[in-house]
Residue frames as a rotation matrix with the C-alpha (Angstrom) as fourth column:
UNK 1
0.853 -0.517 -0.075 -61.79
-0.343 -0.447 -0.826 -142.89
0.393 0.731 -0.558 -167.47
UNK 2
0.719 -0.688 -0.102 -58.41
0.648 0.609 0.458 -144.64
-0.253 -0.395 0.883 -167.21
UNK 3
0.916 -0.335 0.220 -55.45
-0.357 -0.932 0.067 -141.96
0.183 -0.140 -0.973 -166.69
UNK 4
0.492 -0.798 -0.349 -51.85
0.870 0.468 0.155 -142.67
0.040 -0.380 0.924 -166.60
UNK 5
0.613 -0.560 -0.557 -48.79
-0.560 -0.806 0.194 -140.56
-0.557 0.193 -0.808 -166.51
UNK 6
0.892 -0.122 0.435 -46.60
0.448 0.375 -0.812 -140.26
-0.064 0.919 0.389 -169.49
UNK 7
-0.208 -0.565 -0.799 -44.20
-0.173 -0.783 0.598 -138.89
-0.963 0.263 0.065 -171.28
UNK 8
0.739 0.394 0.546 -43.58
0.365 0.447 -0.817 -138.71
-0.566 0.803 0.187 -175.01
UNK 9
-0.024 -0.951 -0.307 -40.91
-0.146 -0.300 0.943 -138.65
-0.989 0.067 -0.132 -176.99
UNK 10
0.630 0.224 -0.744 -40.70
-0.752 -0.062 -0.656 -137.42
-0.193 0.973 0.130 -180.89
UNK 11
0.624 -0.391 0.677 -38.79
0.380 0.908 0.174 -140.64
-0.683 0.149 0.715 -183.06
UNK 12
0.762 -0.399 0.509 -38.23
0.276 -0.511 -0.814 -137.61
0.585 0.761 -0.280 -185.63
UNK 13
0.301 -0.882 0.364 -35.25
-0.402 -0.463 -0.790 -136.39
0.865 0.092 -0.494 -183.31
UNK 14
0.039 -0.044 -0.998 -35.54
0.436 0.900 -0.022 -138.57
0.899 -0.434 0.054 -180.24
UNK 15
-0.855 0.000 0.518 -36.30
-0.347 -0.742 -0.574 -135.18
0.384 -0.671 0.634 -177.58
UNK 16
-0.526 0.791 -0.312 -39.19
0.663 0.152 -0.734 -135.08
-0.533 -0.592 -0.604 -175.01
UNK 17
-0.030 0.637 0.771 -42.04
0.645 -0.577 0.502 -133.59
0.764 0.512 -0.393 -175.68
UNK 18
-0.832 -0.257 -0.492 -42.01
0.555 -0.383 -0.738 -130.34
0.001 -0.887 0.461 -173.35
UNK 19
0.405 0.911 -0.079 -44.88
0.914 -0.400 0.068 -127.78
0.031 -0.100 -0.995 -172.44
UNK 20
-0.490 -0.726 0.481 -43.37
0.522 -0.687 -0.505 -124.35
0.698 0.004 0.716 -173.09
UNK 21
0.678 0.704 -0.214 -44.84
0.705 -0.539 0.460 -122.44
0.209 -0.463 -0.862 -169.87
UNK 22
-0.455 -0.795 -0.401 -41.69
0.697 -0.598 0.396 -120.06
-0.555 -0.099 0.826 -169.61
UNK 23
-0.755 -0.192 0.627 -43.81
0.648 -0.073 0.758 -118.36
-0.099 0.979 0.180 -172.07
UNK 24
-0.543 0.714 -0.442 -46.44
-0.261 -0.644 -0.719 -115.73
-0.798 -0.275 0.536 -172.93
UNK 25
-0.103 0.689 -0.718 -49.33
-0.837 -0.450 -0.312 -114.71
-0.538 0.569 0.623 -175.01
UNK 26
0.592 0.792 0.151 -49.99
-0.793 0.606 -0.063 -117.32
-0.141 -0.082 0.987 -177.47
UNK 27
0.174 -0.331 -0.927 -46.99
-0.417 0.828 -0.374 -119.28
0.892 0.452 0.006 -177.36
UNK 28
-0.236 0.234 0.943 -47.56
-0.808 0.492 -0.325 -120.44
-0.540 -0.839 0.073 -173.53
UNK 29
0.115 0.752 0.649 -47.87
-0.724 0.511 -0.463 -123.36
-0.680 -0.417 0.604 -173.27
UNK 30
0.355 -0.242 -0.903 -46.51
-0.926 0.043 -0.375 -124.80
0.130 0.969 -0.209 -176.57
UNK 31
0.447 -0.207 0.870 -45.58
-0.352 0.853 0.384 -128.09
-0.822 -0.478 0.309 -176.88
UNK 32
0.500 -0.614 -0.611 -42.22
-0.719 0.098 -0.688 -128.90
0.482 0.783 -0.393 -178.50
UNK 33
0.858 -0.491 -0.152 -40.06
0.493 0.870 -0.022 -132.14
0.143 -0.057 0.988 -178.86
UNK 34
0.436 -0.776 0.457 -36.73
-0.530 -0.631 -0.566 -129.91
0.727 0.004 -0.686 -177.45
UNK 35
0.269 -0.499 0.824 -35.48
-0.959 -0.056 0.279 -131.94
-0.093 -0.865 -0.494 -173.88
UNK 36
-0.336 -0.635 -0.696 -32.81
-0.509 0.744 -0.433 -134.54
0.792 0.209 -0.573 -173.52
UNK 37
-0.795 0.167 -0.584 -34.01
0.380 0.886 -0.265 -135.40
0.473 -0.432 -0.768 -170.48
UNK 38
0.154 0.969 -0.193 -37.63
0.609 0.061 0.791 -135.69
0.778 -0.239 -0.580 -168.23
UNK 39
-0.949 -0.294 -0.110 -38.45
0.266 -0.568 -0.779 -133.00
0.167 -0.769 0.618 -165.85
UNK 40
-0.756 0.632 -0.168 -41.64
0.064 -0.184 -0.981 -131.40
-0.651 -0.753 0.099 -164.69
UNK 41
0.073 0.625 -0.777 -42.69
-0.594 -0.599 -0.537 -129.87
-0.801 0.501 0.327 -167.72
UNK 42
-0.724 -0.291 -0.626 -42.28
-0.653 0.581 0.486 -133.38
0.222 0.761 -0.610 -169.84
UNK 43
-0.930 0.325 0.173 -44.73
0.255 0.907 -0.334 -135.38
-0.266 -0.267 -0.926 -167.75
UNK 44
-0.530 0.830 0.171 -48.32
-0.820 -0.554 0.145 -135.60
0.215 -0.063 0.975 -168.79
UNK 45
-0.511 0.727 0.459 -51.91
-0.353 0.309 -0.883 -137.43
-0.784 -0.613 0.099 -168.36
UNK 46
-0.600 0.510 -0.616 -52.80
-0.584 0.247 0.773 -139.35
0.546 0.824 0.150 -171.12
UNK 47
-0.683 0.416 0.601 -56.54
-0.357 0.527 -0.771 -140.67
-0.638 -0.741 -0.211 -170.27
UNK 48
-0.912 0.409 -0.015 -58.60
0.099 0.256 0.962 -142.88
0.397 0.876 -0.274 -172.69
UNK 49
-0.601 0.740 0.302 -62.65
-0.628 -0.204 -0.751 -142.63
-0.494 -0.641 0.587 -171.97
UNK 50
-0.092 0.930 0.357 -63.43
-0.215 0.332 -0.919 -145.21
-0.972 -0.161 0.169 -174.19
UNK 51
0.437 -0.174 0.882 -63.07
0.755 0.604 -0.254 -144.07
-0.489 0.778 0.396 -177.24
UNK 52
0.636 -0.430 0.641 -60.74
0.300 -0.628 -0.718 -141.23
0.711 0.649 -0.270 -177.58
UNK 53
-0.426 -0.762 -0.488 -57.44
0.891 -0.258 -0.374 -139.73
0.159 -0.594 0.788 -175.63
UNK 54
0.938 0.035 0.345 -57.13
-0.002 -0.995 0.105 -136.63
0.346 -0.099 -0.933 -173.76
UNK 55
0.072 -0.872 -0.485 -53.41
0.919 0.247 -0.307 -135.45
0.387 -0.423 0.819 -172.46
UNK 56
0.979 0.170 0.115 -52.98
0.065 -0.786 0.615 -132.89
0.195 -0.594 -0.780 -169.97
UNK 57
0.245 -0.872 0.424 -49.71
-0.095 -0.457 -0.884 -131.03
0.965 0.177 -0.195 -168.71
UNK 58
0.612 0.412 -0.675 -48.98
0.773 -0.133 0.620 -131.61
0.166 -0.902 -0.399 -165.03
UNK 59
-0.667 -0.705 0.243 -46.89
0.578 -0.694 -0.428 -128.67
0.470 -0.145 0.871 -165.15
UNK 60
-0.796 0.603 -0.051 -49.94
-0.572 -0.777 -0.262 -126.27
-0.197 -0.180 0.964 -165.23
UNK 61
-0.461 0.862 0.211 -52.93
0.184 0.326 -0.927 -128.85
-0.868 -0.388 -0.309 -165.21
UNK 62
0.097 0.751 -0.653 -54.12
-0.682 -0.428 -0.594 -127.86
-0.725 0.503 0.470 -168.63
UNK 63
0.331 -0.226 0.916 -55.06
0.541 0.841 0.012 -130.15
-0.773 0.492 0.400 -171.23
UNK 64
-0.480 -0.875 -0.063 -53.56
0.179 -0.168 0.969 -129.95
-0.859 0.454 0.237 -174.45
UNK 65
0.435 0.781 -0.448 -55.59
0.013 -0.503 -0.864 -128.28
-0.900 0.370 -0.229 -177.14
UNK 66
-0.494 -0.645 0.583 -54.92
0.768 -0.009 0.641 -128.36
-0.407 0.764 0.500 -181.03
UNK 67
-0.217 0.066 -0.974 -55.05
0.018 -0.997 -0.071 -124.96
-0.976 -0.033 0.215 -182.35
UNK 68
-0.110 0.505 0.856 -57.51
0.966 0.256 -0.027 -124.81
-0.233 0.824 -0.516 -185.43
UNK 69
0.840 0.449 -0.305 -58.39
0.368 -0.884 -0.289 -121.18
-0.399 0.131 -0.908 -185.06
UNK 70
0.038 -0.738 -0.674 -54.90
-0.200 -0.667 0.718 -119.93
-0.979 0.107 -0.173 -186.36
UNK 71
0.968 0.083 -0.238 -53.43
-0.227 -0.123 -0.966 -119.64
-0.110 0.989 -0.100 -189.77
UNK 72
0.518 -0.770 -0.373 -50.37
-0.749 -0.198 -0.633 -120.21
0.413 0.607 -0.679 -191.73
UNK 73
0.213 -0.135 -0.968 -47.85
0.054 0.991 -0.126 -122.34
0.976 -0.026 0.218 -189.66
UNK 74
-0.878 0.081 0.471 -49.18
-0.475 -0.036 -0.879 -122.02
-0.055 -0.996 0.070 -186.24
UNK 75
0.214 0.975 -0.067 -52.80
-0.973 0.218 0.069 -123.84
0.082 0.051 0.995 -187.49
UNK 76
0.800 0.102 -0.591 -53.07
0.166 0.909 0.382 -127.40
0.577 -0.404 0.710 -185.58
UNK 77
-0.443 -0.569 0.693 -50.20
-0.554 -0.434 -0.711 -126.03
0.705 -0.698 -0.123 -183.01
UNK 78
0.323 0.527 -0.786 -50.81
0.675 0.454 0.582 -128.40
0.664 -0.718 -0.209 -180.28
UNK 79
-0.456 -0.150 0.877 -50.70
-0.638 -0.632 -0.440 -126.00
0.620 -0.760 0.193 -176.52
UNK 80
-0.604 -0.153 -0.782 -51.11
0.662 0.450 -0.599 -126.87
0.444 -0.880 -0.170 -173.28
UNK 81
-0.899 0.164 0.406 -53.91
-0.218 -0.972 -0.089 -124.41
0.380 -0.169 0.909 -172.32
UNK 82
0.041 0.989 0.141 -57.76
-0.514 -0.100 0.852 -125.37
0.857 -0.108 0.504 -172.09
UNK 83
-0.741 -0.161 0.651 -59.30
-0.669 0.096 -0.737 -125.84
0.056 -0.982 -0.178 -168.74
UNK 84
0.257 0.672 0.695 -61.77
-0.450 0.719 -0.529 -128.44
-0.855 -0.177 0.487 -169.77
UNK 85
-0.821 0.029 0.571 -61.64
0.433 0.684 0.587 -131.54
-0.374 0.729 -0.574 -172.44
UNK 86
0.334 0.938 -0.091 -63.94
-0.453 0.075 -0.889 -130.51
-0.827 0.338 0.450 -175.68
UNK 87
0.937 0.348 0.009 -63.89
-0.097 0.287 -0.953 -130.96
-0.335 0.893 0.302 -179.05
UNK 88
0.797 -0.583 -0.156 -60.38
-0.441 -0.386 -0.810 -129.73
0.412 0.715 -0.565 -179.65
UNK 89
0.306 -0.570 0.763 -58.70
-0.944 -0.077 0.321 -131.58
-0.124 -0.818 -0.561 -176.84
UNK 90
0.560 0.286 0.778 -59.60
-0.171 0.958 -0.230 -135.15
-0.811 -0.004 0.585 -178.03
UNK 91
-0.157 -0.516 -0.842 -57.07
-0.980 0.184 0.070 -137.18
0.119 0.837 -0.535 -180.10
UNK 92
0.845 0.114 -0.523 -56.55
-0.368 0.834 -0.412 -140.91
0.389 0.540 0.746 -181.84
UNK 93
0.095 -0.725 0.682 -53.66
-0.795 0.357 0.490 -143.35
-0.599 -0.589 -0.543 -180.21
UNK 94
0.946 0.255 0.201 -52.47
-0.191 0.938 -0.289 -146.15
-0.262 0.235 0.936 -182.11
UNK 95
0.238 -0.817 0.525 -49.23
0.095 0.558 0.825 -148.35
-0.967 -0.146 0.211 -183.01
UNK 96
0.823 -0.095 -0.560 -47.25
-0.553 -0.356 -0.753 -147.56
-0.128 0.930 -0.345 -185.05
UNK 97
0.339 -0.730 -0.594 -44.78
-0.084 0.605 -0.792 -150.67
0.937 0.319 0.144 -184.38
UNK 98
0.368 -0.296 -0.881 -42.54
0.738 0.669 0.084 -151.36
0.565 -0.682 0.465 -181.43
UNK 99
-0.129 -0.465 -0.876 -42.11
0.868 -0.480 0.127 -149.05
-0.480 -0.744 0.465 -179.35
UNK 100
-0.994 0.076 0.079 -43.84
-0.028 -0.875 0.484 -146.16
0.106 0.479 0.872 -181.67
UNK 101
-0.059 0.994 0.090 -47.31
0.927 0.088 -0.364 -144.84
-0.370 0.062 -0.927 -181.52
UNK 102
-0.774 0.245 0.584 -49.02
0.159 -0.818 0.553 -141.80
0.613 0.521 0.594 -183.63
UNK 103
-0.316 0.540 -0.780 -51.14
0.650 -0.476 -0.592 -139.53
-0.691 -0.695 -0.200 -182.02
UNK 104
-0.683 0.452 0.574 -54.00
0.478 -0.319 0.819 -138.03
0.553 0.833 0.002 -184.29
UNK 105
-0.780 0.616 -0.106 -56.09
-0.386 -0.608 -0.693 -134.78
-0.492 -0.500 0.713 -183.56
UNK 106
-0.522 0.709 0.475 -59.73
0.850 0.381 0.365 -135.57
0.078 0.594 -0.801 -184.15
UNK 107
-0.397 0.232 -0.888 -60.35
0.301 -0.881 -0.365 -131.76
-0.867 -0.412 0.280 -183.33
UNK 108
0.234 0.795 -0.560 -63.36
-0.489 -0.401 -0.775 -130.35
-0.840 0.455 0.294 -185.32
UNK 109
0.809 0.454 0.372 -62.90
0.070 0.555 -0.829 -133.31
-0.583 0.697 0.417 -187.62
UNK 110
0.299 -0.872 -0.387 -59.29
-0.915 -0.377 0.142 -132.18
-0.270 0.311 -0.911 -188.90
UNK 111
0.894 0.073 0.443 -58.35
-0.019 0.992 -0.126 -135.71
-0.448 0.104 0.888 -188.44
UNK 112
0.760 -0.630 0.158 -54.77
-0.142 -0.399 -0.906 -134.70
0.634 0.666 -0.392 -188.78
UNK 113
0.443 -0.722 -0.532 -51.26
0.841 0.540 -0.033 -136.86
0.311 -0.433 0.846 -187.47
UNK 114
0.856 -0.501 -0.129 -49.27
-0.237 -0.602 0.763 -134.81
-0.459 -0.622 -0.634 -184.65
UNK 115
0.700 -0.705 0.110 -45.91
0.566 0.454 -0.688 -133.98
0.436 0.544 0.717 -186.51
UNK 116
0.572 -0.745 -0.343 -42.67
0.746 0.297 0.596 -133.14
-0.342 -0.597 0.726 -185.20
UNK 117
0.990 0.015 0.143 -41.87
0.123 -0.601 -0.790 -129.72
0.074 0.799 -0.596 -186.87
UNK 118
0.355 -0.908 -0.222 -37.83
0.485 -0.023 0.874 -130.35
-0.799 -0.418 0.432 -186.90
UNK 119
0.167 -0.153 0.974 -37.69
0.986 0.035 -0.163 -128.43
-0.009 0.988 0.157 -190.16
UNK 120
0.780 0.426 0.459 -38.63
0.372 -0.905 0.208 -125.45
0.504 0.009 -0.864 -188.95
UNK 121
-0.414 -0.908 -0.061 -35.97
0.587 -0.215 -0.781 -123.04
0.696 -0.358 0.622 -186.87
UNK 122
-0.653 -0.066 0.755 -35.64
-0.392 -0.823 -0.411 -120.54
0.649 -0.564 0.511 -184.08
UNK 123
-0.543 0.375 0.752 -38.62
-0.839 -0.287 -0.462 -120.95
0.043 -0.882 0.470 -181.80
UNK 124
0.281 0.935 0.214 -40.58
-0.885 0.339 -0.319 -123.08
-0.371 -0.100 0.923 -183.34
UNK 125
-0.570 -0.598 -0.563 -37.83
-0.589 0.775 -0.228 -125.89
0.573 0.201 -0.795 -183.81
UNK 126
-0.908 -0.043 -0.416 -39.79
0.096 0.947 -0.307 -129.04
0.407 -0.319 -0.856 -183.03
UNK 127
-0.611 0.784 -0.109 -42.86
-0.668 -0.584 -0.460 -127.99
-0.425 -0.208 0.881 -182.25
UNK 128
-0.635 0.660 0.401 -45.82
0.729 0.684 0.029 -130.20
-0.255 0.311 -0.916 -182.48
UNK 129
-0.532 0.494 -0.688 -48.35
-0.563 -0.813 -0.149 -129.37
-0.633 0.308 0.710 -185.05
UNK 130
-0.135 0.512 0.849 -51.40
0.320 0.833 -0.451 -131.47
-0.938 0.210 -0.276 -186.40
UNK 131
-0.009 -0.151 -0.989 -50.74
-0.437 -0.889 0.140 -131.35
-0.899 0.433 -0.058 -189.86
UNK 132
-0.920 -0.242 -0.307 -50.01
-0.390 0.610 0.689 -134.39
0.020 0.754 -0.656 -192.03
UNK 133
0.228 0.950 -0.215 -52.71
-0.957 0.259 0.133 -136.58
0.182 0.176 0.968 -193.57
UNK 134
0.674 -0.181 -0.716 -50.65
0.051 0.979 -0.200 -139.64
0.737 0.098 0.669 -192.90
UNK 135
0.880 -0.437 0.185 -48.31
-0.286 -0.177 0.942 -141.20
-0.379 -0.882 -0.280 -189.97
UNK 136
0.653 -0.750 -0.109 -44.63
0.392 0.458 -0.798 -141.19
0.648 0.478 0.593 -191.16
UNK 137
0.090 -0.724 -0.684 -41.57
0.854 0.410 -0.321 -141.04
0.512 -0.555 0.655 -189.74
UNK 138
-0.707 -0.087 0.701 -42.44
-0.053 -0.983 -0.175 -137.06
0.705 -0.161 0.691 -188.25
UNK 139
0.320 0.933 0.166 -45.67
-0.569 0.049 0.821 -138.36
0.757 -0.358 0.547 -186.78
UNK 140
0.611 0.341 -0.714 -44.07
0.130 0.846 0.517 -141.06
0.780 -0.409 0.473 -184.43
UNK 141
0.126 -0.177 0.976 -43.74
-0.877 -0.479 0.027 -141.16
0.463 -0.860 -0.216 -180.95
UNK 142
-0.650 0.176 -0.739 -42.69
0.423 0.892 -0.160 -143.44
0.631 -0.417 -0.654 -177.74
UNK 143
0.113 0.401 0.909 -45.35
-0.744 -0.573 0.345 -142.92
0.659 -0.715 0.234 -174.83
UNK 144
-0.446 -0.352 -0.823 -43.88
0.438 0.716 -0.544 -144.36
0.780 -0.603 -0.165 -171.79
C-alpha cells in the first residue's frame, strides 16, 4: 500500500479540509472545508492499495468513514472516526483537470461525489458530504 501525506482543499470555497475533533457525540470528527491555513487537524493519509483510496486523520489516527447509516442531511457525512479500513472507508480518486481531483465514496455501493456543503449554514457550513451523482464544481478538490 502506497501512503502519502496530504492535504485537501475544497475549489467550491478554496478552505482546507479540517477534521472537527473539538467535538462530541456524532459530530467528532467531522470533516469540513472551514481553514485558511494547514495545521494539525488538515493533514491526512491518503493510501491507494491498488485499486481504491483510504484517507486517515493524523490528528486522531482514524480513517475517514462516509456516514450511510444517517438520514436527512447528515447521510454520506464524511467523519474521521473508524479504527479500521472497510467497506465504508474506501473511496474513488481521479482528475478532474489541473490541479483538481474528485473524490468518490464507493461505500456500500453509494457511488456518490464528496461535495462541499457551502450552502448550508451554522455548523454544518462546508461540510463534506457524499451526495451528488456527478463531479461539478462542489465536488472538486486540490490534494497536495
Amino acid at each position: 500500500m502506497s501512503c502519502k501525506t496530504r492535504t485537501i482543499q475544497s475549489r467550491a470555497n478554496g478552505k482546507y479540509v479540517t477534521a472537527e475533533l473539538g467535538w462530541s457525540g456524532d459530530k467528532y470528527g467531522m470533516l469540513r472545508a472551514r481553514s485558511t491555513k494547514v495545521g494539525p487537524w488538515e493533514k491526512f493519509s491518503v493510501c491507494y492499495n491498488g485499486y481504491n483510496y483510504t484517507i486517515k486523520s493524523l490528528a486522531n489516527g482514524k480513517y475517514v468513514t462516509t456516514e450511510l447509516g444517517w438520514s436527512g442531511d447528515n447521510r454520506g457525512m464524511l467523519r474521521a472516526r473508524a479504527a479500521k479500513a472497510g467497506t465504508w472507508e474506501r473511496f474513488h480518486i481521479a482528475s478532474c483537470g489541473t490541479g483538481c481531483s474528485s473524490i468518490e465514496s464507493l461505500a456500500a455501493s453509494s457511488k456518490r461525489y464528496i461535495s462541499t456543503e457551502i450552502g448550508t449554514k451554522g455548523e454544518k457550513h462546508a461540510m463534506l458530504r457524499a451526495r451528488s451523482a456527478y463531479g461539478g464544481p462542489w465536488e472538486a478538490y486540490r490534494i497536495q
